[in-house]
N, C-alpha and C positions, 0 to 999 in steps of 0.2 A: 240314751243320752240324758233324759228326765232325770232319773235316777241317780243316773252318776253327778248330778248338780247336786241334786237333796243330798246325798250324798257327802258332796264337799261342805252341803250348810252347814248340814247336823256333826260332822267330825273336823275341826277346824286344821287339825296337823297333818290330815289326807291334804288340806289344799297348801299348806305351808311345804309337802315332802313335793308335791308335783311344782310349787317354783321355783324349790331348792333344784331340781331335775334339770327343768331348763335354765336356770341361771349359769349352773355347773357346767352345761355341756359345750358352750361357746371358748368360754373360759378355758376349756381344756384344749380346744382347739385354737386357741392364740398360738401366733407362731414364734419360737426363739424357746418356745420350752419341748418336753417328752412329747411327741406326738405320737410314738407306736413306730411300725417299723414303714416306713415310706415307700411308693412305689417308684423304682426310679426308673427318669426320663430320657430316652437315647439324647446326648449330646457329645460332638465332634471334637472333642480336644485337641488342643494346639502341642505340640512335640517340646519337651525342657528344652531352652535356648540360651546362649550366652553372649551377647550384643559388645561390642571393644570398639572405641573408635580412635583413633589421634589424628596428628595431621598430614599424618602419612596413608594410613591404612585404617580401611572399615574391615572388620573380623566379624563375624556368625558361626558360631557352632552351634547344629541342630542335635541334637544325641538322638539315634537310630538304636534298634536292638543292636548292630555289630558293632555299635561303637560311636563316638564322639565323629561329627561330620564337621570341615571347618572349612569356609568358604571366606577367600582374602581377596578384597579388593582395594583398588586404588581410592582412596579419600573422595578426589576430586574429579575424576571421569567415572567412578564404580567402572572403571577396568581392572578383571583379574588380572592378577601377578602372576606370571608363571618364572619358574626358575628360581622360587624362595625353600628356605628350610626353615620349619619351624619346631621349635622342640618346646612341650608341655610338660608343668612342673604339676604334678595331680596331687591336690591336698597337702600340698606344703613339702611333701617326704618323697614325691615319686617321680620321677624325670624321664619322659617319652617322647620319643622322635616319632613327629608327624611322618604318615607315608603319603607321599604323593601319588595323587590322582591324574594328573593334570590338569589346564584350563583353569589354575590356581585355584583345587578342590585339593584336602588332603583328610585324614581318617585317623583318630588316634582311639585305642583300645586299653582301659582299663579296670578292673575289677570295683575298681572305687564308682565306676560307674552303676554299679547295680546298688549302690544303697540307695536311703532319705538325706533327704534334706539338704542344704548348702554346702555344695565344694568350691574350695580357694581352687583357681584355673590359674597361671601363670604361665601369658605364651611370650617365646622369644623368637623374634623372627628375623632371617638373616638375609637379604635381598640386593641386589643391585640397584634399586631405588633407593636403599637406607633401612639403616635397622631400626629395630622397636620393641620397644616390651610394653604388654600389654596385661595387666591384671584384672580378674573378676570372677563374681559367682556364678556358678550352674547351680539352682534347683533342682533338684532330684526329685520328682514324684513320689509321694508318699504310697507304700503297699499296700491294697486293697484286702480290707481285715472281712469276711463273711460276718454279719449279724447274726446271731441266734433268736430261733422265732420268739414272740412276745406273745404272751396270752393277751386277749383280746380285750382290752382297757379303755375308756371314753378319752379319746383323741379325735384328733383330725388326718384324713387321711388322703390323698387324691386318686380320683375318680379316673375311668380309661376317657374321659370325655374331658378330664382334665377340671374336672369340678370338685369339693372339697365335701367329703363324708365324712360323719359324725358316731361313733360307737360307744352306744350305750346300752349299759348290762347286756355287752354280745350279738345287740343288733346293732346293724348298720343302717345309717341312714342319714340318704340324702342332704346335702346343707340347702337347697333350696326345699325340698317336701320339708325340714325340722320349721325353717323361716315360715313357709305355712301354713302348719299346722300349730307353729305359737299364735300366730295374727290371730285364727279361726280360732283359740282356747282364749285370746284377750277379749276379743268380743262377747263372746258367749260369757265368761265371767263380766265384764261392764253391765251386760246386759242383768245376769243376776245382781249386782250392787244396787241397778237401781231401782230393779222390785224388793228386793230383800229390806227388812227392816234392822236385820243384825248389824251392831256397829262392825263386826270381825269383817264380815263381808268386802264390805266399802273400802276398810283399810287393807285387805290382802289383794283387792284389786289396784289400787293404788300403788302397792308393793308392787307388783307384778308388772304393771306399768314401766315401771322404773327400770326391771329387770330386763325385760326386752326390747327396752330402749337402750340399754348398755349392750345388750345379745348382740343387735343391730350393729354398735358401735365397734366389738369385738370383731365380727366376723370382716365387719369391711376395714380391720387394720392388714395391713399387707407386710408388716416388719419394720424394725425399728431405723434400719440404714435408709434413709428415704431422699438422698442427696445425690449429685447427678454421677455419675460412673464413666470412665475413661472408654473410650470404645476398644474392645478387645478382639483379636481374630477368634475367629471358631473353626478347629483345624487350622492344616498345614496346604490346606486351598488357598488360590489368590478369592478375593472378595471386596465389594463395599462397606465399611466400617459404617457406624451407624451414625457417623460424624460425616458425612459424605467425603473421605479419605480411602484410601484404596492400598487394600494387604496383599504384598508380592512377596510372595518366599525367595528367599537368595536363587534356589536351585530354578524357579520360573525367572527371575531377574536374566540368569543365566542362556536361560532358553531366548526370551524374546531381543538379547543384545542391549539389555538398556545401558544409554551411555550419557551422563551429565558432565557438566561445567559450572564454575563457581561464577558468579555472576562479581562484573568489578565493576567500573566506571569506567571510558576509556574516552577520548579526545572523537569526533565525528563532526561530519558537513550532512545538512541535509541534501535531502535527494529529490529532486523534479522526476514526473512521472510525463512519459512521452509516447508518444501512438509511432509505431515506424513497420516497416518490412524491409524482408531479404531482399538483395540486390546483388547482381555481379558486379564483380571487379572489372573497372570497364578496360585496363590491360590484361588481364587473363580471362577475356570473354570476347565470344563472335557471333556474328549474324552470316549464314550463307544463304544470298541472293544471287539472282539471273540477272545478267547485264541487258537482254534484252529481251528474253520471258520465250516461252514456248512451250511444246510440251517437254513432260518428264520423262527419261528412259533409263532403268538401272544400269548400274556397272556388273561389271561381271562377277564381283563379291556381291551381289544386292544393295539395297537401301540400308543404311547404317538404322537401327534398334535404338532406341532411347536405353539411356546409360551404357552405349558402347564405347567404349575411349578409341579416341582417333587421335593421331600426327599431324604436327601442321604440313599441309602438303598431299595429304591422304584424298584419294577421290571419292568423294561422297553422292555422287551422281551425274546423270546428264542432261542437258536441256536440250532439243531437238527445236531449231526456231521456225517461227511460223512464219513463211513466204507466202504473199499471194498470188494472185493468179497473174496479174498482170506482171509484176515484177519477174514472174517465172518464166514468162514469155521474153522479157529482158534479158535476162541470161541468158535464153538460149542462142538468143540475135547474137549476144556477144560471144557464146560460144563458137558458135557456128562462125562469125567473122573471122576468129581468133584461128579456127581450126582454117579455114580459105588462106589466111595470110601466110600459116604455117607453109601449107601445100605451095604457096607460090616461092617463098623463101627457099623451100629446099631444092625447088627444079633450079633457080639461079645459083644455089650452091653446086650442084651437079654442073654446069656451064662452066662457072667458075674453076670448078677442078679441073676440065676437061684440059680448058685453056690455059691455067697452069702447068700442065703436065707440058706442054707442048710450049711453053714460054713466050705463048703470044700474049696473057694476061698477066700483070703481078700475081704473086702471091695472098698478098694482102684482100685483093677481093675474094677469093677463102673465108680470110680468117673472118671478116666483117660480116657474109652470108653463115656461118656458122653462128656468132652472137644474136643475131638476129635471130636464129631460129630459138637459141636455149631462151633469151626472153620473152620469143613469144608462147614457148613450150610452159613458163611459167607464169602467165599469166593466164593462159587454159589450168593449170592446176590451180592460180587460185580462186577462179571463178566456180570449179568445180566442188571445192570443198566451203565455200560459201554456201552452198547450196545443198552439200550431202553432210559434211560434218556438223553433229552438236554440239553447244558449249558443255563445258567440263567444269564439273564445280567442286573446289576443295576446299581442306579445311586450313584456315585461317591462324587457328592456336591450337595449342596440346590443349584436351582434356575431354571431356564427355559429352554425349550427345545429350543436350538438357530439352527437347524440343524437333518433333518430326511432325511437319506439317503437310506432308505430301503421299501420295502412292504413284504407284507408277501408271503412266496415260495421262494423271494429271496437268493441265494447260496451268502455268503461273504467269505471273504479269513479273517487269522490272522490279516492282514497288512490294512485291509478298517474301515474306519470311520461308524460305523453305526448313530451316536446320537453323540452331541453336546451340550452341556447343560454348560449355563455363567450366573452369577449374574447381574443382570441389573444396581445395584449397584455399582457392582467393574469392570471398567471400565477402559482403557490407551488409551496413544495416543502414535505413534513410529510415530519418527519423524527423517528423513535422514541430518545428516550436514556433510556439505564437508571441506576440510584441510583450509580452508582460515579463518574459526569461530573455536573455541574453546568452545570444549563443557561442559566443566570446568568453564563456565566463565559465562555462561546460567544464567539469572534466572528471576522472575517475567514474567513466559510463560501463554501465553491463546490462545486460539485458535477460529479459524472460521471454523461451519459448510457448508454445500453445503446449507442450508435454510438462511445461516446467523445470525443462532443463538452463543451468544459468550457461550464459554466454558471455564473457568477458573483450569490450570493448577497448578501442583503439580511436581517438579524434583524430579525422582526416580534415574537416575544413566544411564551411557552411556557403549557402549561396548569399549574393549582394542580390537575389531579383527576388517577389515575393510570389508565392504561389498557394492561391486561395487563401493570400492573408496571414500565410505563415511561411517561414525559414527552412530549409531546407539543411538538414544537417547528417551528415554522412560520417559512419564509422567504419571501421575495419575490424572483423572481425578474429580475435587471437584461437588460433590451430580449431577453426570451427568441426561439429560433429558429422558426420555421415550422414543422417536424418534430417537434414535440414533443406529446404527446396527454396527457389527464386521466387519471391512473391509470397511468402509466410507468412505471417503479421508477425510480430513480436513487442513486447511493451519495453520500451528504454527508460532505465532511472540512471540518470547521471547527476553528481555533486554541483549544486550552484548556491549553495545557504550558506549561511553564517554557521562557523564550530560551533557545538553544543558536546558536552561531557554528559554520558549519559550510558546505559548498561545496552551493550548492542550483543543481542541473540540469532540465532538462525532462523532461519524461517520455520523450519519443522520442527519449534519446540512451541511455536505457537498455534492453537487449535481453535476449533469452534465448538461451541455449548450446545445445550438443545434449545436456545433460546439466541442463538449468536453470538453469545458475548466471548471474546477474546479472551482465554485461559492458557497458562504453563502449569505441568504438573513441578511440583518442588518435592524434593528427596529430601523428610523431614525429618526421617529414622531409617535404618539398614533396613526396613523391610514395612517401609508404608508411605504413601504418599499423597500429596494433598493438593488438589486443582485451585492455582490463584488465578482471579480476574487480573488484567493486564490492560493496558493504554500504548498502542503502538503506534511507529509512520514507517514506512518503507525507507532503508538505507540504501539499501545496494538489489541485486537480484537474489541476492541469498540470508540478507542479513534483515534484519526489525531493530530499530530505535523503540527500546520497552522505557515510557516515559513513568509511568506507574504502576506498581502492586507487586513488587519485587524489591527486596533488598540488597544491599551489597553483604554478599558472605553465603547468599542462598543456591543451594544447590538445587540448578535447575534441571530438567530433562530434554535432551537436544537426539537422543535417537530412542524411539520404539515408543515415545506420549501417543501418538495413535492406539497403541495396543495396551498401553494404560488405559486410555480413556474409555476401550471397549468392556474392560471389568465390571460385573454387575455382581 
């Protein structure tokens, strides 16, 4: 290395060819010019597409190998058209009828398809929603031309690690070992400048200086376009754009059901939020109690099942009453009197006849000694089933057993609920309002279940008494669902505000972030979409009053923003 310095003293155009060397070789590798032949990088391209919209119909044609794919929906729900015919005019000269696919999918095939560069598209489309014509370009993919190999020339070239090598006179070499191995040759020459006394020295250090300080400057230029770039899909995959927007291909749009609405303004009352539950309709609903309690003993069907629908009139059990001991000793005095009076009535009835037959008696003393016996004969039968018969418990109204409170053996009192039985059909909802709302004022109520099912109200009438400091207000539930049980909670929003004009959404177009905040996806283009913040209050059970971050004209997403918002 000695050597090679004296070396560069004593010949001054050995050190002027070695900065011409590295000055060159940066240089060569600036990018936007010849670099040699590149190694290129696997990357997913997106399919040539053809985008149409009006204010009828959104159009996409993806071009596949077999042909032009054309996917037509609705403007303002992206609901496919089915039952359209569209016919394609290709490149101004050639007229093809779309073939339907169904689920307003159609396919057209044309050799025009296999070239470069821009085709005029002309579609006609003939619908029961309304016709339309729709013009526009298809980019055609330009044909991939093979390069012929390059003899190996000082360029830039990239590395499998994705780093940028340097080839000079046939070697390669590294862009970080060339950065280097300059630093290590700049020092080493300073260092002779400032022993050396030659003035060439000082000044070709200097120079050199210069040089790879530009070297420097070269390699970290990155190209000349340095300005911000539209976020573009990569492939014919859904994905996150790099704009945090999200790329749906027509044929996934298809799959996940997405269905929007143009967002308007429209006349609304705000909505009060109210704590209530299920309740029976107190005419189609029963309580079955014991008049005077005993124990329990099946009928010959058994104990009726919770959810078995019974008849009003149907026997749903027995109650066996409970006598006691002394009372049972009553009875029996009375029995046994009952049965003595009988015996004595019939020997006088016997007299009676005897003397009749014989005309020493009327007849009448007969008739009188016979009634006497039949009433006391029933008053032995009803002391007897006093005592042997149980009470018989039925049901009260049609409909289902909501409520079995008993087994058999069981002793109930007067006062316990044995059975329950409610119409599935007639159905409320009590709902608690406190002094601040006016329950007078109520109206246009519906309600949320615990599943989220909406339930549509009905105003029946509030109480005048206060209970815990609040009102008492009762709905009637319209053709309630099957899944619904007595005693459910349920949350009631019913209208008591002043009108306000304002954009009213469903509920399921509105989501949560990963931060909470309140977002709708908006359908900004046929195949991408863009999550706005929103400001909402609850309207109804199904509906959101969106106060801000939405436009009038914006195409919102109201089915499948869930399955948007899972795209990553």
């Amino acid at each position: 290395m000695h050597s090679l310095a004296l070396d560069v003293l004593r010949r001054p155009r050995l050190a002027f060819a070695w900065l011409v060397l590295f000055a060159l070789s940066p240089a060569l590798a600036h990018e936007g010019h010849e670099h040699g032949t590149p190694t290129p990088a696997p990357s997913a391209q997106s399919s040539a597409r053809v985008v149409l919209q009006s204010e009828l119909y959104e159009l996409v044609g993806i071009l596949g190998s077999d042909g032009l794919g054309i996917y037509l929906d609705r403007f303002d729900t992206n609901e496919p058209v089915t039952g359209a015919e569209i016919s394609v005019t290709v490149g101004g000269d050639e007229d093809v009828a779309a073939s339907p696919m169904g689920d307003g999918m159609f396919t057209v095939t044309s050799q025009k398809f296999t070239g470069e560069g821009p085709l005029e598209l002309v579609f006609i489309i003939t619908a029961q929603t309304g016709d339309d014509l729709l013009i526009g370009t298809l980019d055609l993919p330009a044909k991939e031309v093979a390069s012929a190999d390059a003899d190996p020339s000082p360029g830039l070239l990239v590395g499998p690690s994705g780093g940028s090598q340097i080839v000079v006179a046939g070697i390669t070499v590294e862009q970080p070992y060339l950065i280097a191995g300059s630093a290590l040759f700049l020092g080493f020459m300073l260092g002779i400048a400032v022993r050396s006394r030659n003035r060439f020295v000082p000044a070709a250090a200097i120079v050199l200086v210069a040089l790879v300080v530009s070297t420097a400057f070269a390699f970290g230029h990155e190209g000349h376009d340095h300005g911000e770039q539209a976020p573009t899909p990569s492939g014919d995959a859904p994905g996150r754009l790099s704009d945090g927007s999200v790329f749906l291909p027509k044929p996934t749009q298809r799959l996940l059901a997405v269905r929007t609405v143009i967002a308007k303004p429209q006349e609304a009352r705000k909505a009060v939020s109210l704590i209530g539950r299920i309740i029976a309709d107190p005419n189609r609903s029963g309580l079955v109690q014991s008049i005077n309690g005993g124990r329990i003993l099946p009928p010959e069907a058994g104990l009726p099942r919770l959810g078995q629908p019974v008849k009003r009139g149907d026997v749903v059990g027995l109650v066996e009453q409970a006598v006691s001991q002394a009372d049972q000793t009553g009875i029996s005095e009375q029995i046994g009197a009952i049965e003595q009076e009988i015996a004595v009535a019939e020997t006088k009835l016997d007299r009676a006849r005897t003397l009749a037959e014989r005309n020493v008696a009327p007849q009448s003393q007969v008739t009188d000694a016979e009634t006497e016996i039949t009433g006391l004969r029933r008053r032995l039968q009803m002391f007897r089933q006093s005592r042997l018969e149980p009470e018989t418990l039925r049901a009260p109204v049609d409909g289902v057993i909501a409520a079995v409170n008993v087994v058999a053996g069981q002793v109930v009192g007067p006062e316990d609920t044995i059975f329950q039985i409610i119409d599935p059909d007639g159905l409320w909802v009590e709902a608690l309002v406190y002094g601040q709302i006016d329950p007078a004022q109520l109206s246009g109520a519906s309600a949320v279940a615990v599943d989220g099912a909406a339930l549509d109200l009905r105003f029946q009438g509030f109480s005048k008494a206060l209970q815990q400091q609040a009102t008492r207000v009762q709905f009637a539930i319209v053709e309630p669902p099957s899944n619904l049980a007595v005693g459910q909670p349920v949350q009631v929003l019913a209208q008591n505000g002043s009108a306000v004009t304002a954009i009213v959404l469903p509920r399921d177009a509105v989501l949560r972030n990963g931060n909470g905040e309140s977002i709708v996806w908006r359908h900004a283009e046929a195949e991408r979409f863009e999550a706005r913040p929103v400001r909402t209050e609850p309207f109804d059970a199904t509906r959101l009053i969106v106060h801000a971050g939405i436009q009038e004209g914006d195409r919102i997403v109201v089915r499948g923003s869930e399955l948007i918002n899972q795209v990553r």
